[in-house]
N, C-alpha and C positions, 0 to 999 in steps of 0.2 A: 396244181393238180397235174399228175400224170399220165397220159392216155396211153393204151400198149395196144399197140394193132399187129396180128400177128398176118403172116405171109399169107396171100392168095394160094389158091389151088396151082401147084408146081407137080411138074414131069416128073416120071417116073424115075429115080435114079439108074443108070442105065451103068454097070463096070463097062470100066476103060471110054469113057465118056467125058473123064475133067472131076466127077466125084460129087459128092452132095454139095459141095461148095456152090457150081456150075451149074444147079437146077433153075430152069428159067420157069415163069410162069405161063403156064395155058391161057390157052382164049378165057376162058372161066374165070380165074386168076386176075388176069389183067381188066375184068369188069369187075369182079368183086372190088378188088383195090381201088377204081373210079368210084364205085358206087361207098363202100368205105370212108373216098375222101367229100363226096356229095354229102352224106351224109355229116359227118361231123362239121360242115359247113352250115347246112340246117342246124342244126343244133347250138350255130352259133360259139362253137370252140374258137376261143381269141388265144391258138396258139404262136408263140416264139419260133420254137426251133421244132424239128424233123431229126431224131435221129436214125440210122438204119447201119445193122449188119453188114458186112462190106459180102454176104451171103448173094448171091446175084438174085436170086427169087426175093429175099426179103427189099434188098436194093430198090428192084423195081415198082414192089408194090409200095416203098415211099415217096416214090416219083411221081408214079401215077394219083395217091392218095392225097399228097402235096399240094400238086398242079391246082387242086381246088380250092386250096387254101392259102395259094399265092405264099408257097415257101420253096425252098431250095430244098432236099432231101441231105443229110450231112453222114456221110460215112461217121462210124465209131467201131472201131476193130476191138472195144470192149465186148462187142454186143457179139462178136462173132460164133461164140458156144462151144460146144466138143466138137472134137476132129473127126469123128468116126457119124456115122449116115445112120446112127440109128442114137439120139440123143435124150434124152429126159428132164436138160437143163428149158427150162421156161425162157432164160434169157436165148433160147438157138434161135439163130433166124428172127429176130422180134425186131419190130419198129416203135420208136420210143417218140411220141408227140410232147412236148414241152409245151404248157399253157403257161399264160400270163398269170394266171394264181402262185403258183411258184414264187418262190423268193430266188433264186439260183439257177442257172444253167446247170442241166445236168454235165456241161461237159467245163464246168468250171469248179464243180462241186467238191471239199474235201473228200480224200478215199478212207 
Protein backbone atom coordinates (compact mmCIF):
# COMPACT_ATOMS: atom_id res chain seq x y z
CA UNK A 1 0.00 0.00 0.00
CA UNK A 2 0.92 3.53 -0.85
CA UNK A 3 0.02 6.46 1.32
CA UNK A 4 0.46 10.10 -0.46
CA UNK A 5 0.42 12.89 1.82
CA UNK A 6 0.51 16.03 0.15
CA UNK A 7 2.48 19.37 1.60
CA UNK A 8 1.11 21.33 4.66
CA UNK A 9 -0.12 24.91 4.22
CA UNK A 10 3.16 26.78 2.74
CA UNK A 11 4.00 30.74 2.27
CA UNK A 12 3.16 32.53 -0.23
CA UNK A 13 5.53 32.31 -3.21
CA UNK A 14 7.07 35.68 -2.98
CA UNK A 15 9.57 36.68 -6.67
CA UNK A 16 12.94 36.92 -6.04
CA UNK A 17 12.63 35.00 -2.67
CA UNK A 18 14.52 31.32 -3.85
CA UNK A 19 11.25 30.41 -6.00
CA UNK A 20 8.47 27.84 -5.25
CA UNK A 21 11.13 25.45 -4.63
CA UNK A 22 11.97 27.41 -1.21
CA UNK A 23 8.36 27.68 0.13
CA UNK A 24 8.63 26.80 3.68
CA UNK A 25 5.68 25.94 5.69
CA UNK A 26 3.50 28.04 8.02
CA UNK A 27 2.67 27.53 11.63
CA UNK A 28 -0.55 25.85 10.05
CA UNK A 29 1.56 23.65 8.02
CA UNK A 30 3.83 22.53 10.38
CA UNK A 31 0.70 21.15 12.75
CA UNK A 32 -1.05 19.87 10.03
CA UNK A 33 2.05 17.83 8.96
CA UNK A 34 2.31 16.65 12.98
CA UNK A 35 -1.08 16.12 13.20
CA UNK A 36 -0.97 13.97 9.55
CA UNK A 37 1.79 11.91 11.04
CA UNK A 38 -0.40 11.46 14.51
CA UNK A 39 -2.65 10.49 12.66
CA UNK A 40 -1.53 7.63 10.38
CA UNK A 41 0.09 6.45 13.64
CA UNK A 42 -3.44 5.75 14.93
CA UNK A 43 -4.32 4.27 12.23
CA UNK A 44 -1.76 2.00 12.86
CA UNK A 45 0.18 2.34 9.28
CA UNK A 46 3.19 -0.17 9.59
CA UNK A 47 5.07 1.99 7.23
CA UNK A 48 8.92 1.34 5.66
CA UNK A 49 10.12 4.28 4.10
CA UNK A 50 9.28 8.19 3.86
CA UNK A 51 9.72 9.49 0.59
CA UNK A 52 9.68 13.34 0.03
CA UNK A 53 10.44 16.05 -2.72
CA UNK A 54 13.64 17.46 -2.10
CA UNK A 55 10.63 20.70 -2.33
CA UNK A 56 11.53 22.35 1.13
CA UNK A 57 7.67 22.75 2.13
CA UNK A 58 7.11 19.18 1.06
CA UNK A 59 10.52 18.08 2.85
CA UNK A 60 9.40 19.30 6.04
CA UNK A 61 6.20 18.06 6.16
CA UNK A 62 7.79 14.43 5.91
CA UNK A 63 10.03 15.24 8.88
CA UNK A 64 7.56 16.44 10.75
CA UNK A 65 4.80 13.67 9.76
CA UNK A 66 7.62 10.98 10.14
CA UNK A 67 8.94 11.97 13.47
CA UNK A 68 5.63 10.04 14.55
CA UNK A 69 6.25 7.15 12.86
CA UNK A 70 9.80 6.67 14.02
CA UNK A 71 11.07 7.06 10.20
CA UNK A 72 13.79 9.18 8.64
CA UNK A 73 12.10 11.28 5.80
CA UNK A 74 14.23 10.20 2.46
CA UNK A 75 14.77 12.73 -0.30
CA UNK A 76 13.56 11.44 -4.01
CA UNK A 77 14.34 14.30 -6.62
CA UNK A 78 11.80 11.96 -8.64
CA UNK A 79 9.13 13.38 -6.79
CA UNK A 80 10.29 16.98 -7.44
CA UNK A 81 7.53 18.01 -10.29
CA UNK A 82 7.44 21.13 -12.86
CA UNK A 83 10.01 23.90 -12.49
CA UNK A 84 7.52 26.75 -12.87
CA UNK A 85 5.20 27.80 -9.38
CA UNK A 86 2.10 27.14 -10.87
CA UNK A 87 2.02 23.02 -11.46
CA UNK A 88 -0.77 20.44 -12.26
CA UNK A 89 1.50 17.49 -11.93
CA UNK A 90 -0.06 15.41 -8.57
CA UNK A 91 3.51 14.00 -8.24
CA UNK A 92 4.71 18.42 -7.17
CA UNK A 93 5.68 18.68 -3.83
CA UNK A 94 4.01 15.15 -2.61
CA UNK A 95 5.35 12.80 0.13
CA UNK A 96 5.22 9.31 -0.69
CA UNK A 97 4.70 6.77 2.65
CA UNK A 98 5.91 3.22 1.68
CA UNK A 99 3.90 0.47 3.85
CA UNK A 100 4.97 -2.87 4.78
CA UNK A 101 2.07 -4.28 2.33
CA UNK A 102 4.08 -3.43 -0.52
CA UNK A 103 6.10 -5.95 -2.10
CA UNK A 104 9.18 -3.35 -3.26
CA UNK A 105 10.72 -0.16 -2.25
CA UNK A 106 9.44 2.49 -4.17
CA UNK A 107 12.86 3.56 -4.57
CA UNK A 108 14.14 0.16 -5.78
CA UNK A 109 11.33 -0.30 -8.05
CA UNK A 110 11.78 -1.10 -11.96
CA UNK A 111 11.02 2.30 -14.12
Amino acid sequence: MIWLLRHGDAEDDVPGAGGDAERRLTEKGRRQARAAGKALNALGADLKACLASPKVRALETAELACKALDLEAELDDRLRGAASTRTTSPRAAATYCWSATSQTSPTRSPR
